[in-house]
C-alpha positions as CSV (number, residue, x, y, z in Angstrom):
1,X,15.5,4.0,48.5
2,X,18.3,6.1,47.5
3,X,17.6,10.3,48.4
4,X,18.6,11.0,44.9
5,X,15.2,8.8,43.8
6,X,11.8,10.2,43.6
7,X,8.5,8.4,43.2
8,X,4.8,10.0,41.8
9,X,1.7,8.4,41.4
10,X,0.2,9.5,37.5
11,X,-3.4,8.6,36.5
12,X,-6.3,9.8,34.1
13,X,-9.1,9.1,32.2
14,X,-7.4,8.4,28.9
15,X,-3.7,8.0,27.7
16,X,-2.4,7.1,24.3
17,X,2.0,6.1,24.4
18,X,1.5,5.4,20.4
19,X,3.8,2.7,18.8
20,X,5.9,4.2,16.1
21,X,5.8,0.9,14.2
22,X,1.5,1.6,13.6
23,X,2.1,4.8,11.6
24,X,-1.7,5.0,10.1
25,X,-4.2,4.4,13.8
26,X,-2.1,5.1,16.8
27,X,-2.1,1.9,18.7
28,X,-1.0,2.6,22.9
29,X,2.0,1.1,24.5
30,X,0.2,-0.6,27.7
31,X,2.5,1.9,29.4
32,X,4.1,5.1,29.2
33,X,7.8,5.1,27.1
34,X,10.7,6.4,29.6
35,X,10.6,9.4,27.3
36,X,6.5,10.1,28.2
37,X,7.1,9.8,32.0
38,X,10.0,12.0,31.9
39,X,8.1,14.6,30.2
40,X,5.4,13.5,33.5
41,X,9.0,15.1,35.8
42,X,9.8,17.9,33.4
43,X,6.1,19.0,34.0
44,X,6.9,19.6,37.5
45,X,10.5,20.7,37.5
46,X,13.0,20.7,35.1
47,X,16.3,22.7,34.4
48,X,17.7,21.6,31.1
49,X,21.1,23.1,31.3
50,X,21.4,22.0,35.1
51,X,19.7,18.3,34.8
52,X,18.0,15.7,33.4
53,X,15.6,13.1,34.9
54,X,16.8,9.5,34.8
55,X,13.6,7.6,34.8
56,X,14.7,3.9,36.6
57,X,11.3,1.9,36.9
58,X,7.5,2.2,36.0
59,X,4.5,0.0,37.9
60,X,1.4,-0.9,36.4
61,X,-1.3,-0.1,39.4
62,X,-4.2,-1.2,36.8
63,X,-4.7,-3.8,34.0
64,X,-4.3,-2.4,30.7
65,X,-7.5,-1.9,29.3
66,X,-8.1,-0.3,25.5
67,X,-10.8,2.0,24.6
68,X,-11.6,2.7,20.6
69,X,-11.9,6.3,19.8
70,X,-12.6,7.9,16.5
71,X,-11.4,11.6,16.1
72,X,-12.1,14.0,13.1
73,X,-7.9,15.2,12.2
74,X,-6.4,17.3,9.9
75,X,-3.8,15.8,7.1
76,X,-1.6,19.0,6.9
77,X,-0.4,21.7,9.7
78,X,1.0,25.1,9.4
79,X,4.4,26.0,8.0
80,X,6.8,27.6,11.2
81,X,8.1,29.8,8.5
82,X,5.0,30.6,7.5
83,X,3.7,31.6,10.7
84,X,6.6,33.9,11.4
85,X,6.1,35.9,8.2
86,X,2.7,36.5,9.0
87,X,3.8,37.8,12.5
88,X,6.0,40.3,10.8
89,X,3.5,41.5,8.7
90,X,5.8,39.9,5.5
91,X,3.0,37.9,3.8
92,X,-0.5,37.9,3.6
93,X,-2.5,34.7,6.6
94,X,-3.8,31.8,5.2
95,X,-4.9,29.8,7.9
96,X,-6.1,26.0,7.7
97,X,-9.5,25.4,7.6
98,X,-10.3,21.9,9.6
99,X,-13.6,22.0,8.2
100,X,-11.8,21.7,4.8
101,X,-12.4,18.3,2.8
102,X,-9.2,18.0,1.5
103,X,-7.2,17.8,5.0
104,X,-10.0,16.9,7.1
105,X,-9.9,12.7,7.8
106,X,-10.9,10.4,10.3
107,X,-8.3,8.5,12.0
108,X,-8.7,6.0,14.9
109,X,-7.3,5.6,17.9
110,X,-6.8,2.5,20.6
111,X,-6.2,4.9,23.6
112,X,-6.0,3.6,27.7
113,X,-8.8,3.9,29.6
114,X,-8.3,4.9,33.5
115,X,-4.7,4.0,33.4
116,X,-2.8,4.6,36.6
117,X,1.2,4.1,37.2
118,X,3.4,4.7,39.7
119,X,6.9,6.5,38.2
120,X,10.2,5.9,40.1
121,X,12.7,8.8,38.7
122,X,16.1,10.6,39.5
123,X,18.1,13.8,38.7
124,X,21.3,13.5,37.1
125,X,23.3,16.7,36.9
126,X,24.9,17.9,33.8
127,X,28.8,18.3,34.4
128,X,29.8,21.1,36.7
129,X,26.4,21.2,38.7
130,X,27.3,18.1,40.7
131,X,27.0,20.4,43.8
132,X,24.0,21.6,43.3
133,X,22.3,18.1,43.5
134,X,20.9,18.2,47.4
135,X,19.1,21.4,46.3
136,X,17.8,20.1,43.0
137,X,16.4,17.3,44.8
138,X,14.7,19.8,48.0
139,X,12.8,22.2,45.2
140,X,11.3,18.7,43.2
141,X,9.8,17.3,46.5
142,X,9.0,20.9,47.3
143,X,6.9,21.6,44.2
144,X,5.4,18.0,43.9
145,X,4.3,18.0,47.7
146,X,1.9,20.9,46.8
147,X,1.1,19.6,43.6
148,X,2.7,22.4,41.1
149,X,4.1,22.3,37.7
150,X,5.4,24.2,34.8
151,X,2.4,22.8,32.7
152,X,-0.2,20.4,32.9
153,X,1.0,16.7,32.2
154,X,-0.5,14.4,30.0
155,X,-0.4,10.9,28.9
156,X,1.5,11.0,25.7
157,X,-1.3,13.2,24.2
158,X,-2.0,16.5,25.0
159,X,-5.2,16.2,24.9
160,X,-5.1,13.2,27.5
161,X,-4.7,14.9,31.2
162,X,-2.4,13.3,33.5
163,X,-2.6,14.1,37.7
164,X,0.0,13.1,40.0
165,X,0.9,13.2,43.7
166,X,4.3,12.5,45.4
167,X,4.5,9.0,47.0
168,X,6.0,9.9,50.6
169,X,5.7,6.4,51.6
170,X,7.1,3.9,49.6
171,X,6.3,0.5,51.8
172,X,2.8,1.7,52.8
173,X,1.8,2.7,49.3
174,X,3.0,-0.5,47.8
175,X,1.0,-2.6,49.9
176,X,-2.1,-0.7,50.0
177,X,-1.8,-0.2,46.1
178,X,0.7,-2.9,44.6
179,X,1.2,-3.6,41.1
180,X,-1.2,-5.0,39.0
181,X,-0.5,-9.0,38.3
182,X,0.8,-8.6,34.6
183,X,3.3,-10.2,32.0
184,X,3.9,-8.9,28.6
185,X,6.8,-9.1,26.5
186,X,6.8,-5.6,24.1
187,X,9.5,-6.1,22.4
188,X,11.4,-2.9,21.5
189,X,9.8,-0.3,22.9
190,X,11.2,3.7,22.2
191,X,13.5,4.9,25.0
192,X,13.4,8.4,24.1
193,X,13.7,10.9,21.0
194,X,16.6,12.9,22.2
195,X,20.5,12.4,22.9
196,X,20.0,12.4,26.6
197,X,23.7,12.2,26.9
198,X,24.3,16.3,26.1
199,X,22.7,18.7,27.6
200,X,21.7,20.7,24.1
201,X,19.8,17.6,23.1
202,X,16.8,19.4,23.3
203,X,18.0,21.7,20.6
204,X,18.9,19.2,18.3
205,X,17.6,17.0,15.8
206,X,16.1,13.7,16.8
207,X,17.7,11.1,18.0
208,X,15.4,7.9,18.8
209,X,16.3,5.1,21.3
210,X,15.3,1.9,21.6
211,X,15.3,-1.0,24.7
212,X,13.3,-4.4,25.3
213,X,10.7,-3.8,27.4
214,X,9.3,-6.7,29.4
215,X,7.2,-6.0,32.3
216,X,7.0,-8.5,34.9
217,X,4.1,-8.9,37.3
218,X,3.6,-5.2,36.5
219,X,6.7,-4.0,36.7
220,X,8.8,-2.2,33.5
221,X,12.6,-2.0,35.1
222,X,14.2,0.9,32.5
223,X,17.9,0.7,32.1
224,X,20.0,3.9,32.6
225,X,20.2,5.7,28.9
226,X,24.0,5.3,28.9
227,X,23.5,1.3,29.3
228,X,24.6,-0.9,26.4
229,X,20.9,-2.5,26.4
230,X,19.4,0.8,25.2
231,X,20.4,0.9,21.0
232,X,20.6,4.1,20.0
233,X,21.6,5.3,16.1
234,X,25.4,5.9,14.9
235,X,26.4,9.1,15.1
236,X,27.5,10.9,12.3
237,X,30.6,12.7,12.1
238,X,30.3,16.7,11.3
């Protein structure tokens, strides 16, 4: 495997990688979206203006297997705005009650039970820190050898905790742990909900991907964002 490639192992007790088309109940994705086990990387390292993470393949080391949870939710959340003139003293709090009738709803959720992957990611330098690429690659293996990160992951809810380790050794691992015997077609699955081709994308407005996702005896192969099978919106001039 190429240098420039890293590999983690991500599990928990729950994870939820919601399909955008089932608005109402969040229904999971059997696995995580590229853009989920990116976030998984950026946990650990990440330099936006420097690099992005390239996320290449993902392998199913369990079954899928759904779990039905019911959760008490609010309908409304607090205005940004808001919040900031509170802060400066401009206008007068008025928090959100959860407890409230009118925003409080029930909403159900079909949620991962135990899932367990195994991530295979690289770094790809924004333009003019090509150089820098050797050291990028010596602090991520640094950090995920002891097990550090920015912040905790989780599995595509916060509230879902994600744990990883480094994989060290690629053929051992994949025979003592090897994919789990799975086909399912997804069809379109979200690639991401930035513009991962410029490096402000993180400022900017969203900017969904899409890519057919089949995963074959537990394997989901992701094309590279700049490949023509990922369909990503027209951009608009101005």
């Amino acid at each position: 495997m190429p240098s420039n490639h890293h590999v983690i192992e991500v599990w928990g007790d729950f994870a939820c990688f919601s399909r955008p088309e089932l608005r109402v109940e969040r229904y999971s994705y059997p696995c995580p979206t590229p853009s989920a086990a990116r976030g998984v990387f950026d946990a650990i390292y990440l330099k936006p203006p420097e690099f992005r993470w390239q996320i290449t393949r993902i392998e199913l080391l369990a079954p899928p297997a759904y779990i039905a949870l019911r959760r008490n939710e609010v309908s409304e959340k607090l205005s940004i705005a808001n919040a900031k003139k509170w802060m400066k003293g401009s206008a007068e709090p008025s928090p959100l009650f959860a407890d409230d009738s009118s925003v409080r709803q029930q909403r159900q959720t079909m949620a991962l039970r135990d899932p367990c992957y195994r991530i295979y990611g690289r770094i790809v330098p924004w333009p003019g820190f090509e150089k820098q690429i050797a050291s990028f690659n010596a602090q991520f293996v640094r950090r995920a050898s002891k097990g550090k990160c920015f912040q905790q992951p989780y599995l595509g809810c916060r509230e879902f905790v994600g744990f990883y380790r480094l994989v060290e050794d690629l053929p051992a691992e994949q025979k003592a742990k090897p994919p789990a015997n799975v086909d399912l077609d997804l069809g379109f699955m979200v690639y991401d909900v930035f513009d991962l081709g410029s490096p402000s994308s993180s400022d900017a407005s969203p900017y969904i991907s899409v890519f057919k996702a089949v995963i074959q005896s537990g394997v989901l192969e992701i094309p590279d964002y700049d490949d023509p099978a990922v369909l990503k919106p027209e951009r608009r001039a101005g």
